[in-house]
C-alpha positions in Angstrom: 0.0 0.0 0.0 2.8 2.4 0.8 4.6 1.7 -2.8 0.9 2.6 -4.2 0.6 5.8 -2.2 4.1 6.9 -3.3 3.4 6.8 -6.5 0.1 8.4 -6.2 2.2 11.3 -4.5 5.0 11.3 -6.9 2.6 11.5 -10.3 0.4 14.3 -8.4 3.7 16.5 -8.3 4.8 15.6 -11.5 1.3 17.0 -12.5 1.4 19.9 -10.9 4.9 20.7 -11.9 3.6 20.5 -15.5 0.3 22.3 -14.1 2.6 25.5 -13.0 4.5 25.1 -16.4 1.8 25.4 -18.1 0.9 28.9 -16.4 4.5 29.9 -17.3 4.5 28.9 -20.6 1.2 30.5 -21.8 -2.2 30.3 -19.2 -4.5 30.6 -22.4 -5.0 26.7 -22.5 -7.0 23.8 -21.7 -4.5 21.7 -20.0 -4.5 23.8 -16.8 -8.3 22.3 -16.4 -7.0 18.7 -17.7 -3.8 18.8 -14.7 -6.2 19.7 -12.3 -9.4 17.4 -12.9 -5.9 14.4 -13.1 -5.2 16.0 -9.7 -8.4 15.8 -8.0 -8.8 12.4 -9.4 -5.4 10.9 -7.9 -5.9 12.9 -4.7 -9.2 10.5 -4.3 -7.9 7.6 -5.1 -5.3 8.5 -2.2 -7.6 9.7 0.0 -9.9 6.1 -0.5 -7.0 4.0 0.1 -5.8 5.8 2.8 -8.9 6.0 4.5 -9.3 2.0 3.6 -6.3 0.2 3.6 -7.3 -3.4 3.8 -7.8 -6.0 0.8 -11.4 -4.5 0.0 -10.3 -1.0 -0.6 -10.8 -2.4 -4.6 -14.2 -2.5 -4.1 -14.9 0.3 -2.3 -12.8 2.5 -5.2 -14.8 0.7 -7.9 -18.8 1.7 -6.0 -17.1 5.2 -5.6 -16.1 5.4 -9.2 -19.4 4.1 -10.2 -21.0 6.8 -8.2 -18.6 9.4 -10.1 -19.2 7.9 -13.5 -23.4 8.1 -13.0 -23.2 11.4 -12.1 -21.0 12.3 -14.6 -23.3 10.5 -17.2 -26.0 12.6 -16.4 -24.3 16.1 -16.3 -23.0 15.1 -19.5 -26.3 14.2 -21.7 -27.4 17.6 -20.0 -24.0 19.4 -21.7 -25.2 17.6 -24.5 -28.5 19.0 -24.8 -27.1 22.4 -24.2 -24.8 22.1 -26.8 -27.4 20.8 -29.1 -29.8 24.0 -28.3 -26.7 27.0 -28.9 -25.4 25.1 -31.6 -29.2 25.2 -33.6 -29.1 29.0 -32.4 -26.1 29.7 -33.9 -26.9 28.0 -37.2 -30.0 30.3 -36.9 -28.0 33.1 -36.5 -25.1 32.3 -38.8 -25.5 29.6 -40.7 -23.4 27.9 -39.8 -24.5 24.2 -41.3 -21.4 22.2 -40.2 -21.9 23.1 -36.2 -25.7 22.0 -36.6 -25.2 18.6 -38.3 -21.9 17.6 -35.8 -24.0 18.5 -32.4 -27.6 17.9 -33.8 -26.0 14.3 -34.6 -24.5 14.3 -30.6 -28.2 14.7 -29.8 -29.2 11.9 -31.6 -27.1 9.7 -30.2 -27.3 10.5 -26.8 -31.4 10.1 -27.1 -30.4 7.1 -28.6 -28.1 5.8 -25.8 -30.7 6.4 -23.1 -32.8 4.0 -25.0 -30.5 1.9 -25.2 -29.6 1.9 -21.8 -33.1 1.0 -20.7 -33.5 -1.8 -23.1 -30.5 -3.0 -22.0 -31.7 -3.5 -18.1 -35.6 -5.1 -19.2 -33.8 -7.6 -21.4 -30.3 -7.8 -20.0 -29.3 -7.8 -23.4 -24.8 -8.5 -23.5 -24.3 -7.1 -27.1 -26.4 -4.0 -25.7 -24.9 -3.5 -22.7 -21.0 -3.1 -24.5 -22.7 -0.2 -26.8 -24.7 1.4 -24.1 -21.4 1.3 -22.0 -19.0 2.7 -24.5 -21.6 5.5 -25.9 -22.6 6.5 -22.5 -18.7 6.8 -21.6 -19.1 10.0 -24.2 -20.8 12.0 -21.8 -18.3 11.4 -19.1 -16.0 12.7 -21.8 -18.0 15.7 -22.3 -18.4 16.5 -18.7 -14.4 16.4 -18.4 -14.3 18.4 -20.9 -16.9 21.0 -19.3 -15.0 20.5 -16.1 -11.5 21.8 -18.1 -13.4 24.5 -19.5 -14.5 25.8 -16.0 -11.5 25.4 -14.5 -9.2 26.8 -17.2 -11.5 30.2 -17.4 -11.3 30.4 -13.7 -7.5 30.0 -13.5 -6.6 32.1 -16.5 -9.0 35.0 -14.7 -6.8 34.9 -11.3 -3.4 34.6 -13.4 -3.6 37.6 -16.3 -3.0 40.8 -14.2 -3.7 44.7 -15.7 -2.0 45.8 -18.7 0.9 48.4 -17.8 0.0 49.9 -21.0 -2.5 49.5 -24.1 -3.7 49.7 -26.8 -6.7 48.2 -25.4 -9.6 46.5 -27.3 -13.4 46.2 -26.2 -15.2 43.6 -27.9 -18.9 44.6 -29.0 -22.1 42.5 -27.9 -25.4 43.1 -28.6 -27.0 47.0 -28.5 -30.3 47.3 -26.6 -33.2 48.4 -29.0 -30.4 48.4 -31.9 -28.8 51.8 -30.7 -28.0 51.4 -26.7 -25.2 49.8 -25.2 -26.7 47.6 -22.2 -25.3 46.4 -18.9 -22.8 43.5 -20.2 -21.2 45.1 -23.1 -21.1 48.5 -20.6 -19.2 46.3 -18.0 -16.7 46.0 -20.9 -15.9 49.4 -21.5 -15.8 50.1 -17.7 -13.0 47.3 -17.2 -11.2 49.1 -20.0 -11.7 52.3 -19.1 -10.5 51.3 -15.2 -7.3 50.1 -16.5 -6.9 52.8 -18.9 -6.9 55.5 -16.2 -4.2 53.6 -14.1 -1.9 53.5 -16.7 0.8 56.8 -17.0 0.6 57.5 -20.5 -3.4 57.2 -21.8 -3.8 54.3 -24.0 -5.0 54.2 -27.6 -8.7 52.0 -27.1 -10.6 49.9 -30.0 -14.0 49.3 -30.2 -14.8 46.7 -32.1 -18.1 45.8 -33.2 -19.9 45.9 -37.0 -23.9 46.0 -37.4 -25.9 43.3 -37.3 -29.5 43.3 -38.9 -31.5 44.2 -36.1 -29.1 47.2 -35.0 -29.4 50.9 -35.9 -25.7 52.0 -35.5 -22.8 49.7 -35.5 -21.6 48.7 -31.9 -18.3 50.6 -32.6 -20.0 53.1 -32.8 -22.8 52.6 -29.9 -19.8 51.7 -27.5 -17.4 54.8 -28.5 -20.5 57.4 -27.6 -21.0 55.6 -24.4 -17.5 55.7 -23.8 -16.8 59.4 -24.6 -19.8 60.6 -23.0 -20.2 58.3 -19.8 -16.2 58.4 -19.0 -15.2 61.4 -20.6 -12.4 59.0 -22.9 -11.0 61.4 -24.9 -11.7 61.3 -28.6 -8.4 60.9 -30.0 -7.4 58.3 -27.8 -10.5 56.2 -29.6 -10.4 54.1 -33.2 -13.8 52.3 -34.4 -13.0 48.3 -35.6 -16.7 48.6 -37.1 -16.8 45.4 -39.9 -16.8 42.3 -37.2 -19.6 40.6 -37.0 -18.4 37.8 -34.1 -15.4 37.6 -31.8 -13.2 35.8 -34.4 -13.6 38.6 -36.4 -13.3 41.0 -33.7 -9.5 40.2 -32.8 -8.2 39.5 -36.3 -9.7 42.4 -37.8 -8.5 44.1 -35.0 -5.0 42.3 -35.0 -4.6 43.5 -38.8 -6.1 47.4 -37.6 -3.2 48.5 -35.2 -0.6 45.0 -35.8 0.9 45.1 -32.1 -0.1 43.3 -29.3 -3.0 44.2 -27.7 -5.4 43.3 -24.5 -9.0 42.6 -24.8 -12.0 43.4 -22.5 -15.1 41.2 -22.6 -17.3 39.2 -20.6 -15.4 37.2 -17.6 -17.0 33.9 -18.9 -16.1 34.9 -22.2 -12.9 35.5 -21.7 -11.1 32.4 -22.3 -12.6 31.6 -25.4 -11.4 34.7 -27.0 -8.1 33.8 -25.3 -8.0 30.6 -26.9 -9.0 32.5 -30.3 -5.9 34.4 -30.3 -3.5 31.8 -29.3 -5.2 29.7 -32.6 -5.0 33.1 -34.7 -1.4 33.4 -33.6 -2.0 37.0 -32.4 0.1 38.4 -29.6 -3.1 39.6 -26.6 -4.0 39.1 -23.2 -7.9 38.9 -22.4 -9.5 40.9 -19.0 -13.1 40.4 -18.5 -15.6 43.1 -17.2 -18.2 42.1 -14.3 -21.2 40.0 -15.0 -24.0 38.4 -12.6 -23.6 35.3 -11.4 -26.9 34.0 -12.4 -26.4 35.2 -16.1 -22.6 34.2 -15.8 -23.4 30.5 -14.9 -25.8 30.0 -18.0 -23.4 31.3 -20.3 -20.9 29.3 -19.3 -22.5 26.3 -20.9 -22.9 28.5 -24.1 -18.9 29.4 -24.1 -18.4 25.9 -23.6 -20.3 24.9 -26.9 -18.0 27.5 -28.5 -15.1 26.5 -27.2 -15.9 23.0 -28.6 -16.1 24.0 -32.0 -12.4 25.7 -32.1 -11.4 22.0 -32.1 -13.3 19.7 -33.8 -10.8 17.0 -34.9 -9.2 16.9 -31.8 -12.4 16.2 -29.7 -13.1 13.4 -32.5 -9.8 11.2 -32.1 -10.2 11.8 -28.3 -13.5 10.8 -28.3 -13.0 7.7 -30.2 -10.0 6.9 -27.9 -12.0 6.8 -24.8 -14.7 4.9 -26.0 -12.5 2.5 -27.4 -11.0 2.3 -23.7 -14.5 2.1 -21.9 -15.4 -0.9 -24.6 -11.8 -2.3 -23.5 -12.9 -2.3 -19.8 -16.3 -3.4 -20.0 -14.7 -6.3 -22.3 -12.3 -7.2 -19.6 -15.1 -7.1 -16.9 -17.3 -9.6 -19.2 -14.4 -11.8 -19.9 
């Protein structure tokens, strides 16, 4: 047991030497969720055998697991459903075709998999019980993945400290009655504006924003007025980014605007998307996020989440397929 719980102990510090790395290297990134959902994980397992140290501490590790894996099963065909839902939305905002057919089909099969979960315990069906075992493992991969997310935004928040100097960019949303810039995308402008007014020389600040077809002005535009008037920013100190029409577009058209580095002000649970846009862009920025409400900041989450998805595709494919060739693996083993 004590050659088990050294090891336990030695790969936890080996994790969170790569965890701090990480931070070092470039906080913008995934992996910081990934060490620490490994870390919680080992620190369990040490805790459980600690805690029961004779021959049936198996057992009571594999119930516990279960436990984890159901719930995880469940907050995952719940992701799933989420995803579903803002993916349709965006198609219906966008078009976006591709993003519709790859989570609409997630749907599908998730639907799918509770059926065949319960047809699987009336008829105790073998051949069943493999597929509903491997499919259902999906969900636990999309509730790591969730749990990454989380953690990754919330760690990338605490580490990313004030710009000492700009340019600074603020990152439209939508305009209230097409013309008025609303609570959230306000929030923005006073994050920027905050560090603006620490810094010794004024910065240069970006509004970026185009028109969409419900809005009367672009939110450039919208966001500059509020700015100049609310603040008291002065006018030269301002430049309009007013062709964007979604964040992507907001930091590359941006990036090719002013070509130097740059920070970013949006929402905090948007924050590490657009982080993760510019790291993929290969644009040189740093993302601050202005206050939002809990209750609206928890819900979005989920819809950041579905975004953040998207940005890789592939690589959520061949994972995917990995570990439910491993949960097929295991349930083989446990058959045989």
């Amino acid at each position: 047991m004590i050659a088990i719980i050294l090891v336990l102990l030695l790969t936890m510090s080996i994790v969170a030497l790569m965890f701090w790395r990480q931070i070092k290297i470039n906080p913008a990134s995934l992996r910081l969720g990934l060490y620490m959902v490994a870390l919680v994980i080992l620190l369990f397992l040490s805790v459980l055998i600690i805690l029961y140290p004779q021959t049936a501490v198996g057992t009571i590790i594999y119930r516990n697991t279960m436990w984890c894996l159901v719930l995880s099963n469940v907050m995952g065909l719940i992701l799933v459903l989420n995803l579903s839902y803002y993916s349709y939305h965006s198609w219906q905002k966008w078009h976006h075709a591709k993003s519709k057919l790859i989570l609409s089909a997630m749907l599908i099969l998730y639907v799918a998999t509770d059926l065949v979960v319960l047809i699987a315990k009336v008829f105790w069906l073998p051949s069943i019980v493999l597929v509903s075992f491997v499919i259902s493992g999906l969900a636990s991969y999309v509730f790591c993945q969730f749990l990454c997310f989380v953690i990754s935004s919330l760690f990338y928040g605490l580490v990313i400290k004030k710009p000492a100097r700009g340019p600074l960019v603020v990152l439209g949303g939508g305009l209230v009655d097409g013309r008025f810039v609303g609570r959230i995308v306000g929030n923005r402008i006073k994050a920027a504006i905050e560090d603006a007014n620490s810094m010794v020389e004024y910065p240069l600040i970006i509004f970026s924003g185009g028109q969409g077809p419900d809005e009367k002005v672009t939110e450039a535009q919208a966001m500059r007025d509020f700015a100049v008037q609310k603040y008291q920013v002065p006018l030269e100190k301002t430049l309009l980014e007013d062709q964007s029409r979604n964040t992507y577009e907001n930091l590359r058209n941006t990036d090719k605007l002013i070509n130097k580095s740059f920070t970013f002000y949006t929402s905090e649970y948007h924050v590490l998307r657009g982080a993760l846009l510019t790291k993929k862009l290969g644009i040189s920025a740093q993302g601050r996020g202005g206050h939002t409400r809990l209750s609206y900041r928890t819900v979005a989450f989920i819809r950041e989440f579905a975004g953040v998805m998207s940005l890789y595709q592939r690589e959520h494919v061949i994972f995917a397929t990995i570990w439910a060739l491993i949960s097929l693996l295991v349930v083989l083993i446990k058959f045989i």
